[in-house]
N, CA, C and O of each residue as an XYZ file, in Angstrom:
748
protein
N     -31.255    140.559    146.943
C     -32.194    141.650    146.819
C     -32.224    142.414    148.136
O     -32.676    141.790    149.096
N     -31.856    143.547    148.316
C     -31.976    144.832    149.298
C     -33.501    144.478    149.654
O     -34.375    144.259    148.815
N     -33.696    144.458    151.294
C     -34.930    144.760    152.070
C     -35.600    145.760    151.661
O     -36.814    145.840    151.478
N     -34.459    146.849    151.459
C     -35.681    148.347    150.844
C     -36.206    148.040    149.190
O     -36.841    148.893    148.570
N     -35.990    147.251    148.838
C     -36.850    147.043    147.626
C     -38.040    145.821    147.518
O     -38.730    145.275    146.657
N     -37.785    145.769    149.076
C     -38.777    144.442    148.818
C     -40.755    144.857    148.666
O     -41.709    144.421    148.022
N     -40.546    145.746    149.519
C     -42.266    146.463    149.730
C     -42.096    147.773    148.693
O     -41.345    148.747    148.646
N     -43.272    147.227    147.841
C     -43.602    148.930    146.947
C     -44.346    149.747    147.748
O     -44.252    150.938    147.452
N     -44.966    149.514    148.553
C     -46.164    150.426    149.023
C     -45.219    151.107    149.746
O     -44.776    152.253    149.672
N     -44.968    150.031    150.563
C     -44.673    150.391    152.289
C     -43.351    150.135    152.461
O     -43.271    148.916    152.608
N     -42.196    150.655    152.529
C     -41.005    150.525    152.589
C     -40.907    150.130    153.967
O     -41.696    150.623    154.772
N     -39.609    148.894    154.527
C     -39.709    148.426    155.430
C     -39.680    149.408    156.776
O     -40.168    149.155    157.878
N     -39.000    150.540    156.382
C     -38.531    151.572    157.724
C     -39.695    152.500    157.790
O     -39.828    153.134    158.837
N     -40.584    152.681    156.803
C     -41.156    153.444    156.384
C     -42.520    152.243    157.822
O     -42.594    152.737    158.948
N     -43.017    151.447    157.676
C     -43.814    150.265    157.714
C     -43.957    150.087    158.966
O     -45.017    149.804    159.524
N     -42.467    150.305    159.686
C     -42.119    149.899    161.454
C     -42.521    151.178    162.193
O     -43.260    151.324    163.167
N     -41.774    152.140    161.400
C     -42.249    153.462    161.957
C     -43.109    154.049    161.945
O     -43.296    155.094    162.569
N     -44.208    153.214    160.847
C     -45.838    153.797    161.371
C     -46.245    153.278    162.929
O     -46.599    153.833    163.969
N     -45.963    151.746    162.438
C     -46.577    150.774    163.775
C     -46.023    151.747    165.376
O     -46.764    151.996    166.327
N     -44.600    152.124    165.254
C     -44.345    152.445    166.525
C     -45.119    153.992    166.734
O     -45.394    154.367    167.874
N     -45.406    154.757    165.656
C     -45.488    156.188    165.774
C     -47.065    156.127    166.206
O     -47.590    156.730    167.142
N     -47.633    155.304    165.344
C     -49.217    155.491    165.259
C     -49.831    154.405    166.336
O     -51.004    154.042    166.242
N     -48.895    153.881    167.433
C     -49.482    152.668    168.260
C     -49.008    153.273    169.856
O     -49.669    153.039    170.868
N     -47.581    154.186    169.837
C     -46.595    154.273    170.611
C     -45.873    153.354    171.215
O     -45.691    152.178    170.901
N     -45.374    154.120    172.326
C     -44.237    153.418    173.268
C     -44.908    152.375    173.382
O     -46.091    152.556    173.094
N     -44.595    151.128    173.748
C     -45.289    150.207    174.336
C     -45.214    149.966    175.674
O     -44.159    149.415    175.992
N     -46.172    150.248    176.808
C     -46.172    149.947    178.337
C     -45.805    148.547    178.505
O     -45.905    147.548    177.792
N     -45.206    148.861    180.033
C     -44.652    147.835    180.533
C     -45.936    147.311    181.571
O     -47.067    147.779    181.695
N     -45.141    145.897    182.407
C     -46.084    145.417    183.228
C     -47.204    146.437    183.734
O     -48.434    146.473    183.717
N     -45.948    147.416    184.287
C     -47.056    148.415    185.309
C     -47.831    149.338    184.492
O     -48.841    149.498    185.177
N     -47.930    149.847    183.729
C     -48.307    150.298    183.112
C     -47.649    151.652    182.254
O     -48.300    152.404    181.528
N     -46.231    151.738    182.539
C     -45.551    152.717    182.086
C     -44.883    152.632    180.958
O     -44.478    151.494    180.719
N     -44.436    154.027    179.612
C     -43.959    153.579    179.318
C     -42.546    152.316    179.205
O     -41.819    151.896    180.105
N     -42.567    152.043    177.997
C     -41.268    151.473    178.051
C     -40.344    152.152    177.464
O     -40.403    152.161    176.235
N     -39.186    152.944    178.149
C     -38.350    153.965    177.844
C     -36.628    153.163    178.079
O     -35.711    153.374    177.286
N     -36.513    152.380    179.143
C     -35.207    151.780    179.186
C     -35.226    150.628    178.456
O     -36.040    149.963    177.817
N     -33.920    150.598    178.792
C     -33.647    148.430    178.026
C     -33.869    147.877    179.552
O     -33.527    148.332    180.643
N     -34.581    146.714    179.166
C     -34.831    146.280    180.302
C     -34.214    144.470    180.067
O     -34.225    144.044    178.912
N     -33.741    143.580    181.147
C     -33.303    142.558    180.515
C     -34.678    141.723    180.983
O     -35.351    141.888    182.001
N     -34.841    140.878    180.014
C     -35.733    139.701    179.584
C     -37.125    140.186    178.853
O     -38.002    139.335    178.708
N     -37.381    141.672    178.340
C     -38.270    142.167    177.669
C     -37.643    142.664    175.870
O     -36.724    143.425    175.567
N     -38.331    142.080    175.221
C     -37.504    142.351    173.286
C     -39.020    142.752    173.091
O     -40.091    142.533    173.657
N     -38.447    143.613    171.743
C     -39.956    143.914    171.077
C     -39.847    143.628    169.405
O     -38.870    143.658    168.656
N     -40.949    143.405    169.212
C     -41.034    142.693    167.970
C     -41.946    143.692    167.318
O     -43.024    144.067    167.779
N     -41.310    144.137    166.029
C     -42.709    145.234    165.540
C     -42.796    144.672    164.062
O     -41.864    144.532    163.270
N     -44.148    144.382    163.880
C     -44.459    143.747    162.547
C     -45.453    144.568    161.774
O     -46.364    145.168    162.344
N     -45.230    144.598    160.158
C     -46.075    144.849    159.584
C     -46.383    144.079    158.373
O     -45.504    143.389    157.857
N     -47.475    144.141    157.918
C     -47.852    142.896    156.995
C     -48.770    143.471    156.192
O     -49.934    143.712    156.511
N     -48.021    143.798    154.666
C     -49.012    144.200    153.614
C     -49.293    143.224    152.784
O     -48.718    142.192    153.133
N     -50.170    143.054    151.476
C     -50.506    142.150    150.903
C     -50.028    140.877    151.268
O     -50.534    140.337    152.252
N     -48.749    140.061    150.363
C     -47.779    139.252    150.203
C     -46.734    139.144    151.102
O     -46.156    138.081    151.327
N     -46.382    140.541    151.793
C     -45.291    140.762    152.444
C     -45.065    141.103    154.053
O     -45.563    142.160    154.439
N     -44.433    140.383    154.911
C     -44.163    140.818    155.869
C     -42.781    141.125    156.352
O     -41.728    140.619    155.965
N     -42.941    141.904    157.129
C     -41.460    142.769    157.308
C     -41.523    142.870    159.177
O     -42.484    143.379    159.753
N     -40.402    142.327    159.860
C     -40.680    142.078    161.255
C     -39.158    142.509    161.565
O     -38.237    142.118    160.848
N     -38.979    143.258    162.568
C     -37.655    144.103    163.393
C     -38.173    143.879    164.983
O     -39.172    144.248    165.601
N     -36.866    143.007    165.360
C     -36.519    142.021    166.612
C     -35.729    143.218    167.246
O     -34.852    143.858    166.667
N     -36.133    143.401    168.405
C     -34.397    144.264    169.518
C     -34.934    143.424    170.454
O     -36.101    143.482    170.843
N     -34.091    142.632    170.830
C     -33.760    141.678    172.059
C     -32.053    142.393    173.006
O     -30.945    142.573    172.500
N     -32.413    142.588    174.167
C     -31.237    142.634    175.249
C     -29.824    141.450    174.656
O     -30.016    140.445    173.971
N     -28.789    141.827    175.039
C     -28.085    140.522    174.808
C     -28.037    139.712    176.046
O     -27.990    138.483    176.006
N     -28.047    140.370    177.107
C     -28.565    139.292    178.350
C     -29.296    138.313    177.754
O     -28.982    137.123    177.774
N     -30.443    138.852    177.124
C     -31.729    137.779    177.392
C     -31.199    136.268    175.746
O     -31.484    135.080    175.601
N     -30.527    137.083    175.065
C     -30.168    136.300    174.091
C     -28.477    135.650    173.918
O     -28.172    135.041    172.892
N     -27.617    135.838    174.879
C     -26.286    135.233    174.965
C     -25.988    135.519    176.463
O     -24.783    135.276    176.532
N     -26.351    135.855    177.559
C     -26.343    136.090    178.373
C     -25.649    136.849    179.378
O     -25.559    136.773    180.603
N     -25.005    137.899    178.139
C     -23.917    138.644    178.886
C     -24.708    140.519    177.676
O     -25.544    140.631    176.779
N     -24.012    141.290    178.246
C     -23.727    142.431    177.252
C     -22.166    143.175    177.002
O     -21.955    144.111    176.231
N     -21.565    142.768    177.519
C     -20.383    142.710    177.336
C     -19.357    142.292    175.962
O     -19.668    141.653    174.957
N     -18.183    142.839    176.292
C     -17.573    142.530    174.655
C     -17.329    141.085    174.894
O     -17.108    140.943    176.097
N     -17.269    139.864    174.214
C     -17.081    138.438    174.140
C     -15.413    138.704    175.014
O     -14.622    139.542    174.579
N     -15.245    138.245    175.683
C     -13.543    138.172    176.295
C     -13.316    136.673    176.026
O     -12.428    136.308    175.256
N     -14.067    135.868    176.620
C     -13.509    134.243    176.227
C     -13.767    133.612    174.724
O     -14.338    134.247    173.837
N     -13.318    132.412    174.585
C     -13.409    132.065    173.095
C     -14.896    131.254    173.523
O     -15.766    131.082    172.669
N     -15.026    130.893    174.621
C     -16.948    130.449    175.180
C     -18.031    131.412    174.594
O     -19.002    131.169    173.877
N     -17.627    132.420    175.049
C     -18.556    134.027    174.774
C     -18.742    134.338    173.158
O     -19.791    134.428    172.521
N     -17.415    134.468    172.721
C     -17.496    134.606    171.397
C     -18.189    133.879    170.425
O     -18.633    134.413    169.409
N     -18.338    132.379    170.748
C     -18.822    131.330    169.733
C     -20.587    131.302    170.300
O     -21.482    130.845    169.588
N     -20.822    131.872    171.665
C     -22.296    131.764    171.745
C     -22.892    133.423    171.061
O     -24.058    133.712    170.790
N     -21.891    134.140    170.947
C     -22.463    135.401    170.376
C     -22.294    134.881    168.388
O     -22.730    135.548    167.450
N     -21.701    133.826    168.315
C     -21.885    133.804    166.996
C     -23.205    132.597    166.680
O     -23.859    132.577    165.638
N     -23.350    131.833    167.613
C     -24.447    130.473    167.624
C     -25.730    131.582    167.620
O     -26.754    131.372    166.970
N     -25.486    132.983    168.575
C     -27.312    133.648    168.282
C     -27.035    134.113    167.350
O     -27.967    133.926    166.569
N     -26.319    134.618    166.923
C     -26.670    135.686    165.340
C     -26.988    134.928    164.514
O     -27.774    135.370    163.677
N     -26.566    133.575    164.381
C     -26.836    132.192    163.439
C     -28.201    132.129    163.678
O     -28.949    132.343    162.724
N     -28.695    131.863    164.823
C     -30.380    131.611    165.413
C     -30.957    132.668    164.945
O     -32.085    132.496    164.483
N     -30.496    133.768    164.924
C     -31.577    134.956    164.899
C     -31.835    135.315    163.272
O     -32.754    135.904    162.701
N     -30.265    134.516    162.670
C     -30.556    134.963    160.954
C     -31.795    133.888    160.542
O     -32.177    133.959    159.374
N     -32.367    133.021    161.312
C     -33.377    131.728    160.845
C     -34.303    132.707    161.453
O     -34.311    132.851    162.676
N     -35.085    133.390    160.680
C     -35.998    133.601    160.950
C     -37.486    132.708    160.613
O     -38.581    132.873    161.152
N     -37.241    132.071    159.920
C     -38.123    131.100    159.698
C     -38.326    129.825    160.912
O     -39.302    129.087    160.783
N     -37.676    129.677    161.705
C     -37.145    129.351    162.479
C     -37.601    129.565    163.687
O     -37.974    128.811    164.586
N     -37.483    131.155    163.537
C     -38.440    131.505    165.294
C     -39.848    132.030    164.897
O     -40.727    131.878    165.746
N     -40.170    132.602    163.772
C     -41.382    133.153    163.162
C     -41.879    131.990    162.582
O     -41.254    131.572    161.607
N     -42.887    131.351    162.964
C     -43.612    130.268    162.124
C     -45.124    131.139    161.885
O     -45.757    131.873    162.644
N     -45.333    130.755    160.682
C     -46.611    131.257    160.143
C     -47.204    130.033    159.535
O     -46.552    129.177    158.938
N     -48.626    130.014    159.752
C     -49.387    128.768    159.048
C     -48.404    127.974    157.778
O     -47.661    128.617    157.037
N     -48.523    126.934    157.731
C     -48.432    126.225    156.725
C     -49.243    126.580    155.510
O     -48.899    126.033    154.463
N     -49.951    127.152    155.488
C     -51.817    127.439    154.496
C     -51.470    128.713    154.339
O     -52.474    129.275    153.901
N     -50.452    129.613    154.473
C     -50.117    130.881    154.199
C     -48.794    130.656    152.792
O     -48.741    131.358    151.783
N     -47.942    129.606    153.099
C     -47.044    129.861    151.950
C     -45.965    131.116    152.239
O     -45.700    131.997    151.421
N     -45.486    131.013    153.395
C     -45.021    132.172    153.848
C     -43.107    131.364    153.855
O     -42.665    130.360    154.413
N     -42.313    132.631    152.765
C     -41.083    132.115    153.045
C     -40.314    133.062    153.374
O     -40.823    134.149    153.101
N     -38.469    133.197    154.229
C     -38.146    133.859    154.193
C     -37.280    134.200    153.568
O     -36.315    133.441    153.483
N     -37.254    135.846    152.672
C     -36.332    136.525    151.911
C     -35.137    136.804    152.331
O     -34.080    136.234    152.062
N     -35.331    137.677    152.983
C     -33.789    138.242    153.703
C     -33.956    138.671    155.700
O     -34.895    139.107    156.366
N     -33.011    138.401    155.931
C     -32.641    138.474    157.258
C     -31.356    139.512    157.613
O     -30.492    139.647    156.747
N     -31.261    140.075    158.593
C     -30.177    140.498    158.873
C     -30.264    140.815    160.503
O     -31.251    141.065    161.195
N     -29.085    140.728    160.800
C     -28.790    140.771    162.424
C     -27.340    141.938    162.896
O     -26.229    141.977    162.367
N     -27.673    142.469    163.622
C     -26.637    143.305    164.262
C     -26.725    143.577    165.385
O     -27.763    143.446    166.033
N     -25.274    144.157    165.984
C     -25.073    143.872    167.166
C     -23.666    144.665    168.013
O     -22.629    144.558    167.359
N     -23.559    145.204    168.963
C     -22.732    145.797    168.750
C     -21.387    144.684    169.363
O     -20.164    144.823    169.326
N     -22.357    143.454    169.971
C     -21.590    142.171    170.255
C     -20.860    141.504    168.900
O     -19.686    141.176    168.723
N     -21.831    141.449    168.165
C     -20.515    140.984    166.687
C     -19.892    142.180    166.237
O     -19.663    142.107    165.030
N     -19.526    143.268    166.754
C     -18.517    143.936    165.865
C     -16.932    143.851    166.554
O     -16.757    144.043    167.757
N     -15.990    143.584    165.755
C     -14.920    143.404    167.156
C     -14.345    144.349    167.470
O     -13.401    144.203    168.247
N     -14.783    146.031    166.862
C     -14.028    147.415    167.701
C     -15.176    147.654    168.805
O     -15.417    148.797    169.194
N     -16.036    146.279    169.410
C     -16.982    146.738    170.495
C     -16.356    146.279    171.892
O     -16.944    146.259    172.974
N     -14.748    145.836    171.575
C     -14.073    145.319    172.453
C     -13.304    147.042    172.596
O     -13.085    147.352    173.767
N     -13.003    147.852    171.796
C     -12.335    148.795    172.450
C     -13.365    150.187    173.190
O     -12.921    151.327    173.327
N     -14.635    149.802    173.552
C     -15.576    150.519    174.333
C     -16.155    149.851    175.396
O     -17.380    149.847    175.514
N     -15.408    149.264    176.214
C     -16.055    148.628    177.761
C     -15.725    149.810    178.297
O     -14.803    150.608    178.128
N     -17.145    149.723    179.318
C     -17.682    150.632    180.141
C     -18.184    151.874    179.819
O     -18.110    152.858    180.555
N     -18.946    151.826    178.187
C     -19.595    152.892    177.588
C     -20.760    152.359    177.812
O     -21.012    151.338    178.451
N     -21.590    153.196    177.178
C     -23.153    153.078    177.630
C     -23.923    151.696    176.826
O     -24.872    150.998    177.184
N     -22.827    151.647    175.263
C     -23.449    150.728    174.536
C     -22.699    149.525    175.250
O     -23.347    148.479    175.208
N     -21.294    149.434    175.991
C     -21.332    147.814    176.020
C     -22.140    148.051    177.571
O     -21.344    147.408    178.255
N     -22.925    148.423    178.316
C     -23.560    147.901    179.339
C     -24.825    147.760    178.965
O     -25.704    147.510    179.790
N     -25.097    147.925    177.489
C     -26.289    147.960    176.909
C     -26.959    147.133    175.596
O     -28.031    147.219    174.998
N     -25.747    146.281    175.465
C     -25.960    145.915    174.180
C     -26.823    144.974    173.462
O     -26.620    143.775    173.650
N     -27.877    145.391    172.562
C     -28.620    144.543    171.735
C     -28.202    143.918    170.841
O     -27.048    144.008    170.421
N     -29.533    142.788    170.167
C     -29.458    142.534    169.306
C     -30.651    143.448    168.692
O     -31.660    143.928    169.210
N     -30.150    143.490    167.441
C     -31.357    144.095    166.181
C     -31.302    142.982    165.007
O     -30.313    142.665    164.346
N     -32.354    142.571    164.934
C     -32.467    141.450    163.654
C     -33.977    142.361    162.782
O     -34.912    143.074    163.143
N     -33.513    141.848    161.639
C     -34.756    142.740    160.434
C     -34.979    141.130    159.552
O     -34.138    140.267    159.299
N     -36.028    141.167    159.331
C     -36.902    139.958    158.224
C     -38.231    140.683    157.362
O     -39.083    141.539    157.597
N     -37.814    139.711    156.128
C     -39.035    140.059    154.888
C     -38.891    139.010    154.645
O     -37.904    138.431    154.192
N     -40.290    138.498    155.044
C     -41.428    137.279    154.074
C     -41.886    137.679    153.940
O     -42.319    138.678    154.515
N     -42.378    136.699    152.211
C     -43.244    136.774    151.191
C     -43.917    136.265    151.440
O     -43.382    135.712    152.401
N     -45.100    135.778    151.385
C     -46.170    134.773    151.435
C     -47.339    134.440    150.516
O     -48.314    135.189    150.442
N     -47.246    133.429    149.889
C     -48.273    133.318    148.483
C     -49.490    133.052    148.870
O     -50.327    132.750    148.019
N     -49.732    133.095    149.846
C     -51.606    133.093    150.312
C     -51.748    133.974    151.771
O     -51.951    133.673    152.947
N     -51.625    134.658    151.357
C     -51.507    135.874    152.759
C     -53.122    135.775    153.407
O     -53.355    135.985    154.598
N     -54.049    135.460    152.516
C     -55.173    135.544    153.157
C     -55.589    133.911    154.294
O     -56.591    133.584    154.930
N     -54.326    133.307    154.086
C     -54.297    132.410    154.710
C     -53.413    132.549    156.642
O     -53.254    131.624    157.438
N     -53.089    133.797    156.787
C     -51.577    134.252    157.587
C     -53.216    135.138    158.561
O     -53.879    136.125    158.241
N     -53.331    134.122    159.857
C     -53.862    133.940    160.708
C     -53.413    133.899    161.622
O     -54.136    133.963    162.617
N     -51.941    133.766    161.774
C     -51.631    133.702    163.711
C     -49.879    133.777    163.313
O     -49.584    133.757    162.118
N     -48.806    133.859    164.322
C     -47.200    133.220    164.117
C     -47.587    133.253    165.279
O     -48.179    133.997    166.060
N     -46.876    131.761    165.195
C     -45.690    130.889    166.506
C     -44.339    131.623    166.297
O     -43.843    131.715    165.175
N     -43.621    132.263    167.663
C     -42.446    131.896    167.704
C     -41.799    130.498    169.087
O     -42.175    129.901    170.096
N     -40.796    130.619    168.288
C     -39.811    129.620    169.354
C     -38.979    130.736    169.763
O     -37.897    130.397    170.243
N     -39.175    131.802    169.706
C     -37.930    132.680    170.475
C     -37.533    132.413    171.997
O     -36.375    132.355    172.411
N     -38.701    132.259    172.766
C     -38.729    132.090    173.928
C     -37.927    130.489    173.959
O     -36.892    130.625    174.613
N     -38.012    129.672    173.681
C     -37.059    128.208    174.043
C     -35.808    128.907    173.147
O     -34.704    128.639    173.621
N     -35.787    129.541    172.242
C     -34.438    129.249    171.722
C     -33.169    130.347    172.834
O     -31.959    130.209    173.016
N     -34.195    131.414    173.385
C     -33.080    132.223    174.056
C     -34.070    131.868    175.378
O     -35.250    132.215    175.407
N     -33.398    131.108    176.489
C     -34.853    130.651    177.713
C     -34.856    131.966    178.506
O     -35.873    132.335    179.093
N     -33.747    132.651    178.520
C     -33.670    134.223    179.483
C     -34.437    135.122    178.896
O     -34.225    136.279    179.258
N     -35.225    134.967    178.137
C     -36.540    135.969    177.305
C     -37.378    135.602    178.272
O     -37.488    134.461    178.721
N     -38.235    136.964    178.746
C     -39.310    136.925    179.444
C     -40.412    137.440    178.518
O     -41.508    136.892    178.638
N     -40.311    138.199    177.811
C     -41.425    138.769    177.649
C     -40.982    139.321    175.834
O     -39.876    139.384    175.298
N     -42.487    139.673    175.239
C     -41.794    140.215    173.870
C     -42.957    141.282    173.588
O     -44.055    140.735    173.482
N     -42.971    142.240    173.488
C     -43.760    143.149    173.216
C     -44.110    143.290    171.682
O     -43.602    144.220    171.055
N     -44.822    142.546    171.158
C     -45.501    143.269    169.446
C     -46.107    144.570    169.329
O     -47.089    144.935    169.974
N     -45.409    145.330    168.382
C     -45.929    146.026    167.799
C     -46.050    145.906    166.550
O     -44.942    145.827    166.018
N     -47.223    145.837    165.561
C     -48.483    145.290    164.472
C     -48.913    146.207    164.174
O     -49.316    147.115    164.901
N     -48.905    146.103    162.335
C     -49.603    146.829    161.644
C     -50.564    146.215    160.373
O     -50.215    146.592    159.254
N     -51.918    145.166    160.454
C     -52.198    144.704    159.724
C     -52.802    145.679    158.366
O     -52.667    146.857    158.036
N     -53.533    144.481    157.803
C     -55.153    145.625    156.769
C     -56.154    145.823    157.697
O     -56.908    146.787    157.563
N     -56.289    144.960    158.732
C     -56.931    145.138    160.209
C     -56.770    146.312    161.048
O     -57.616    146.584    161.900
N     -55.923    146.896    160.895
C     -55.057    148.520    161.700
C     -54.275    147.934    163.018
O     -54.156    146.780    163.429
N     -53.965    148.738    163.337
C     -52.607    148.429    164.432
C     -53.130    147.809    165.223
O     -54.343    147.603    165.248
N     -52.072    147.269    166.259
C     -52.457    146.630    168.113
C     -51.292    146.481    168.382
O     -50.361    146.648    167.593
N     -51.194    146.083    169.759
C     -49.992    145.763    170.333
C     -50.231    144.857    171.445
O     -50.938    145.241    172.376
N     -49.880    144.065    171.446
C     -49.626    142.763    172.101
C     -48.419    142.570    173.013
O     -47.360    143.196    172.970
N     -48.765    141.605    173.833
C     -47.226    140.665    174.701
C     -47.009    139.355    174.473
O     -48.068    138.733    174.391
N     -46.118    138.752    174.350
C     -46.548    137.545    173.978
C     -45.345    137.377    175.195
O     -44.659    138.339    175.539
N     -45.202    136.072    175.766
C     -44.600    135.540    176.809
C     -44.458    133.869    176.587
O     -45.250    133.341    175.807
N     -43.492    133.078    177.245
C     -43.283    132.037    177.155
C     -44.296    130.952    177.463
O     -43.874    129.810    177.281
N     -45.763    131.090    177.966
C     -47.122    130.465    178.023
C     -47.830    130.966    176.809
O     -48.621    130.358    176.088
N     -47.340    132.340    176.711
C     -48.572    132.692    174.983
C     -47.625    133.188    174.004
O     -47.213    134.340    173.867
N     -47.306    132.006    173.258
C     -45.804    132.222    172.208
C     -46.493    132.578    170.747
O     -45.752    132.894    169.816
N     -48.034    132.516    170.550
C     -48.590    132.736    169.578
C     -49.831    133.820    169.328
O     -50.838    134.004    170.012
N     -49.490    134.328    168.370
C     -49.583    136.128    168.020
C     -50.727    135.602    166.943
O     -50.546    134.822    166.008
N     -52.159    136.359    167.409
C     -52.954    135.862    166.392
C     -53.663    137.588    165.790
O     -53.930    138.636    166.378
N     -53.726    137.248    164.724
C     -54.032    138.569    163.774
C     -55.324    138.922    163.422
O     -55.524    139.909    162.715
């Protein structure tokens, strides 16, 4: 089942791009926007209607394989395929109550590290730059139970410093940081 058919209301692109439009940029430490890629800062923008949540990951590849570069060794290559594996478990790094009934539908991950014509653009802007983008839709059969997520993002990639949420409940927007001391996002 296609992500874009998963939300009737709120289509998933439709859903992210309120949260970012109607919340904005999200500031950094100092208080500025956040306009560059910065390494060890990902942002997480979630929205959560009835049953359904829909969450879009951009993590640095520094902070998640530790290079941004095209894979050159067969070392590089197999840890750029071990995160895309990690990042397709979204269930995995997104934990939601047990008392929510929350499972995951579909996942997807991209990158310009898994494509292999990202080996014939070293020293363009995207390989000194390259993310990951991961997209998730859970369902959840007691949503009125979906009170907080744990992630493990932070142990699973340890070069993550920081993760910026951007949230769109029935509550109305916020935006949050969550960091490797506060790994849990309460709603």
């Amino acid at each position: 089942m296609s992500v874009h058919r998963c939300l009737p209301a709120l289509s998933r692109i439709a859903a992210i791009s309120f949260v970012v439009l109607a919340i904005g940029p999200a500031p950094d430490a100092f208080g500025s926007e956040r306009k560059a890629h910065r390494h060890g800062a990902g942002t997480l923008n979630l929205a959560i209607e009835g049953r359904n949540v829909e969450a879009e990951l951009e993590a640095p590849g520094a902070d998640v394989v530790g290079f941004e570069h095209a894979a050159a060794s067969d070392a590089e290559k197999q840890a750029v395929a071990k995160a895309a594996d990690q990042l397709r478990a979204g269930a995995t790094l997104f934990v939601f109550p047990e008392a929510a009934g929350c499972r995951l539908i579909e996942s997807e991950v991209e990158s310009p590290l898994l494509d292999e014509k990202h080996h014939d653009h070293k020293g363009s802007d995207t390989d000194a730059h390259a993310e990951f983008h991961a997209h998730y839709h859970f369902r959840c059969d007691r949503p009125g139970q979906l009170t907080h997520l744990d992630t493990t993002y932070f142990e699973t990639f340890p070069a993550a410093q920081a993760l910026t949420v951007r949230m769109i409940t029935a509550g109305g927007q916020s935006a949050r940081q969550l960091t490797p001391k506060t790994a849990r996002l309460k709603f």
